[in-house]
C-alpha positions as CSV (number, residue, x, y, z in Angstrom):
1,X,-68.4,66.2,48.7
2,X,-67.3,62.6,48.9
3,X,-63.5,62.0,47.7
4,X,-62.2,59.3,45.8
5,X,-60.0,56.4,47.8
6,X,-57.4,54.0,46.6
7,X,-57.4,50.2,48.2
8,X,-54.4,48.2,48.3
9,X,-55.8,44.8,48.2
10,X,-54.9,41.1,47.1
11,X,-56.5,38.0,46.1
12,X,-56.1,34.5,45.6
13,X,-54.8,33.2,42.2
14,X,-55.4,29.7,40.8
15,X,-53.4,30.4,37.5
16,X,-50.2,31.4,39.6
17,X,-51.2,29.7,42.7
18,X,-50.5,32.1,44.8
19,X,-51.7,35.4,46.8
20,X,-51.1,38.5,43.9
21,X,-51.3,42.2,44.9
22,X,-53.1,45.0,43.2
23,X,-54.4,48.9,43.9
24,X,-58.1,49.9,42.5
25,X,-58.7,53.5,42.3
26,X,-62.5,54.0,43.2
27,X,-64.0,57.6,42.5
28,X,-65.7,59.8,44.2
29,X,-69.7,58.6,43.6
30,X,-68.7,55.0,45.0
31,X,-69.1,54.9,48.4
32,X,-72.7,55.9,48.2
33,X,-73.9,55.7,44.8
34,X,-74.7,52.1,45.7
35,X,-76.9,51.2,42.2
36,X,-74.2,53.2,40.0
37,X,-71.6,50.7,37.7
38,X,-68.4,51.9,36.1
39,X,-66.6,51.4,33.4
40,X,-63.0,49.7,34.4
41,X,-59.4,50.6,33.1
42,X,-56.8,48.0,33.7
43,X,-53.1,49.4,33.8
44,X,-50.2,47.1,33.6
45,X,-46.6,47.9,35.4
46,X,-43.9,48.4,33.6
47,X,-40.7,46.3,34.3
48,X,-39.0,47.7,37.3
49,X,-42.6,48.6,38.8
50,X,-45.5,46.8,41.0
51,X,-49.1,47.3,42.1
52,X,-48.5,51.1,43.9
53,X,-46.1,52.8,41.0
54,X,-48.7,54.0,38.9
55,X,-50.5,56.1,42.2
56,X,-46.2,56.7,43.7
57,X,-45.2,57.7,40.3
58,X,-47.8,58.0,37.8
59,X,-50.4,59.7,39.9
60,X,-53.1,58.3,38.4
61,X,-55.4,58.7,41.3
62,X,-54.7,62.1,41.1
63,X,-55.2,62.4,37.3
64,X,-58.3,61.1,37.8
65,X,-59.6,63.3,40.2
66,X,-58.4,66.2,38.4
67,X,-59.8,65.1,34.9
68,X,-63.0,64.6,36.9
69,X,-63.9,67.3,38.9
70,X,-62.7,69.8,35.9
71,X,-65.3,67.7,33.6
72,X,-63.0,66.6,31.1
73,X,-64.5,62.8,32.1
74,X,-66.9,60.8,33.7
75,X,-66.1,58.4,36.7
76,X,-64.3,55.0,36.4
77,X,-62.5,52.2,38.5
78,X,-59.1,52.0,38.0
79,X,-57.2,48.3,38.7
80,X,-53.5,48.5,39.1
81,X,-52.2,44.9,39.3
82,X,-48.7,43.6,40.2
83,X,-46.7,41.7,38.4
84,X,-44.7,38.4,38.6
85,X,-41.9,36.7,37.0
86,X,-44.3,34.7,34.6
87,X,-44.4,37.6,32.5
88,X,-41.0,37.5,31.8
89,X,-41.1,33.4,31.0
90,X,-42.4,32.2,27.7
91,X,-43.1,28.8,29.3
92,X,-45.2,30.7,32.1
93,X,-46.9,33.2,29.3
94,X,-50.4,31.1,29.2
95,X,-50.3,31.3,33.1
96,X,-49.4,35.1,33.1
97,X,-52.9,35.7,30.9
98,X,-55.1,33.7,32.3
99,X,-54.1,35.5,36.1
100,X,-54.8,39.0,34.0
101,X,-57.6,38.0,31.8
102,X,-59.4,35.4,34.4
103,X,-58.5,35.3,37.4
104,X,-58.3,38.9,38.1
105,X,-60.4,39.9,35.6
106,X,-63.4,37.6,37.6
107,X,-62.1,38.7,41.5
108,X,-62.3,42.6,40.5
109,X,-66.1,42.1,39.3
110,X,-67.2,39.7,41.9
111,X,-66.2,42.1,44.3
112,X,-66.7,45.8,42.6
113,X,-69.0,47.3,40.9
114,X,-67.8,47.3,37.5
115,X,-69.9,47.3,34.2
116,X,-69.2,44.1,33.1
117,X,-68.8,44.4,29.4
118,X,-65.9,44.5,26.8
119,X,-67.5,47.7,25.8
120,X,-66.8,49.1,29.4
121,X,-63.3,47.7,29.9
122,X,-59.8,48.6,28.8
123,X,-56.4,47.6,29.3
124,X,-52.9,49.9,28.7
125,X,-49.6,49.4,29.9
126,X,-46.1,51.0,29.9
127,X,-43.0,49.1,28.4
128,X,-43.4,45.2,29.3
129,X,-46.8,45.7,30.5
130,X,-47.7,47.6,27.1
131,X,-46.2,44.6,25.3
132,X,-48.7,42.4,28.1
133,X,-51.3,44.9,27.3
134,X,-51.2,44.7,23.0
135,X,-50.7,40.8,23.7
136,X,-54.2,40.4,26.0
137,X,-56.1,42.9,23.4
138,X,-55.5,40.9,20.3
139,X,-55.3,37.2,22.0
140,X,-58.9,38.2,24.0
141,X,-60.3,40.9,21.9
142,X,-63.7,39.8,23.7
143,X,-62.8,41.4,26.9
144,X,-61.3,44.9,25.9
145,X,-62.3,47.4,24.0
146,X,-59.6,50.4,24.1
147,X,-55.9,49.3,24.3
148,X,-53.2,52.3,24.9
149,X,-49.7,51.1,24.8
150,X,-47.3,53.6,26.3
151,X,-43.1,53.3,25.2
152,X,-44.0,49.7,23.8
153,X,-42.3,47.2,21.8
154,X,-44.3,45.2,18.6
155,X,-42.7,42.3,17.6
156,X,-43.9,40.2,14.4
157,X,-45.8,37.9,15.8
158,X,-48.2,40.9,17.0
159,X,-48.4,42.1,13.5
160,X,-49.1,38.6,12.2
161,X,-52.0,38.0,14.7
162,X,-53.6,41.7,14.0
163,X,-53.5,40.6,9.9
164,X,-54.9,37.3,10.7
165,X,-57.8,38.6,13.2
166,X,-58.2,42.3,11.6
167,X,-61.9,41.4,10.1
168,X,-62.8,40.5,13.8
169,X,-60.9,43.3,16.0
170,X,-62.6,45.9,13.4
171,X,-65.9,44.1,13.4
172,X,-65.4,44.5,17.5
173,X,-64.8,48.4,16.8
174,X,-60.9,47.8,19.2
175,X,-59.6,51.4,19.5
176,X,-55.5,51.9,20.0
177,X,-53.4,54.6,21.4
178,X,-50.2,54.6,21.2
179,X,-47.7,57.0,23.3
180,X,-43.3,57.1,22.8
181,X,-41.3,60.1,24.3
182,X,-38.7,61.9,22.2
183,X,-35.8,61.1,24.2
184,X,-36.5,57.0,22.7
185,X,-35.3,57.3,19.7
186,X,-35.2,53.7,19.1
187,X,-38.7,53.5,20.1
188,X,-39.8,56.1,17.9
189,X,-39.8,54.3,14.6
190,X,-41.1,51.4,15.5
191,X,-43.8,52.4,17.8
192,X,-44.6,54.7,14.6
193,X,-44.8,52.3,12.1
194,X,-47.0,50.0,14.2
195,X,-49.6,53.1,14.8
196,X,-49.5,53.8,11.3
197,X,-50.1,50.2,10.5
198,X,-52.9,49.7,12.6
199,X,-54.5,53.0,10.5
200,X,-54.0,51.6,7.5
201,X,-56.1,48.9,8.5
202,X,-58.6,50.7,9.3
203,X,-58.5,50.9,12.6
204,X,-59.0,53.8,15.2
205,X,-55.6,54.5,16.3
206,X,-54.2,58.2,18.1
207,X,-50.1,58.1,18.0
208,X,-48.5,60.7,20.4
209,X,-44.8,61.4,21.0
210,X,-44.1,63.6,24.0
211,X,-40.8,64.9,25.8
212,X,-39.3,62.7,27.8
213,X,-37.1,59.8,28.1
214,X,-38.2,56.1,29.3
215,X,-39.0,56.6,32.9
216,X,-41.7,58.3,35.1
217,X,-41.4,61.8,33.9
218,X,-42.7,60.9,30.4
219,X,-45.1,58.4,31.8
220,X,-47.1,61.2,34.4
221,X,-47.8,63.1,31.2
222,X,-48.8,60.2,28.7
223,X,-51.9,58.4,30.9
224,X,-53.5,61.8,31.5
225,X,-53.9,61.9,27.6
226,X,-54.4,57.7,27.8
227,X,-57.2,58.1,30.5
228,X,-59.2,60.3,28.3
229,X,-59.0,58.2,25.7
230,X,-60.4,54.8,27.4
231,X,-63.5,57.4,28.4
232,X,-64.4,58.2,25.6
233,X,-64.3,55.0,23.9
234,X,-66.3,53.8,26.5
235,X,-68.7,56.6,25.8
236,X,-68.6,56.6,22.0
């Protein structure tokens, strides 16, 4: 039985100009299933993270092996880009999104066989990259269509844009998840609120609190619940 592989790889981007690093979690059918394509996750680091923390930390790659061979899920590519100090710079914020929504975006199905539809693609991230995550959802609601958000902030110019685009994003079908651990209690309101305002739109939104405080061992347990969730709204 083939096995899955994780590449540590990086490419050339104009937005940043310069070289930026990334991990992609292929499974196990794509070294010889040569006409299969797969749906594509995109997961976002958080602020003290890069490129290999979800796989050192998170262990995604194994996550998905073990959600796959038990059944619970089909096969997908998983890209696990680095980060850079434009995220962090409001100045550099167009820059940051067009390397995450363009530039990678383009390289990762130029040179992988990814289904290349919104309907196949997600995006999630954990603390800044869930605010990164919620931000390229609603700005480019034509590229992804399940968002998970894990120990996030939502500030109001995120509710504002949801209000002013919510005809649209539903229209689109966007699904959310949203995931806080029980040891952040002043996450847990407002992470809360912003699940239960996204509901009240109308929208598809799961809302899950589980132990742990902000760190790794609440993280490990969140995106094998997140994972699931971007399979099946693939598949829906």
């Amino acid at each position: 039985m083939s096995e899955s592989y994780v590449l540590h790889q990086s490419f050339y981007c104009p937005s940043l100009g310069k070289d930026m690093r990334y991990c992609i979690y292929l499974p196990p059918s794509y070294s010889y299933a040569n006409t299969k394509w797969y749906s594509t996750v995109y997961l976002l680091p958080g602020l003290m993270d890069y490129e290999k923390t979800w796989c050192e930390k998170g262990r995604v790659h194994e996550h998905m092996d073990d959600l796959i061979y038990s059944g619970r899920i089909g096969e997908m590519i998983i890209v696990m880009p680095d980060k850079d100090n434009a995220a962090l710079d409001p100045g550099m914020r167009d820059a940051f999104a067009a390397y995450l929504g363009r530039d990678l975006l383009g390289h990762i199905e130029y040179e992988y066989r990814v289904i290349r539809s919104r309907n196949h693609r997600g995006i999630e991230g954990l603390s800044l990259g869930a605010g990164w995550a919620i931000r390229m959802a609603i700005n480019f609601p034509e590229l992804y269509s399940s968002i998970s958000c894990l120990s996030g902030g939502f500030g109001e110019e995120t509710y504002e844009l949801i209000l002013h685009k919510q005809d649209y994003l539903r229209e689109l079908g966007m699904r959310f998840r949203i995931g806080v651990g029980t040891a952040e209690p002043e996450a847990i309101a407002g992470n809360r609120n912003f699940a239960n305002f996204l509901q009240k739109l109308g929208f598809y939104c799961e809302f899950a609190i589980d132990d742990g405080p902000h760190d790794w061992p609440l993280w490990v347990q969140q995106i094998y619940n997140s994972l699931q969730f971007h399979y099946y709204t693939f598949n829906s």
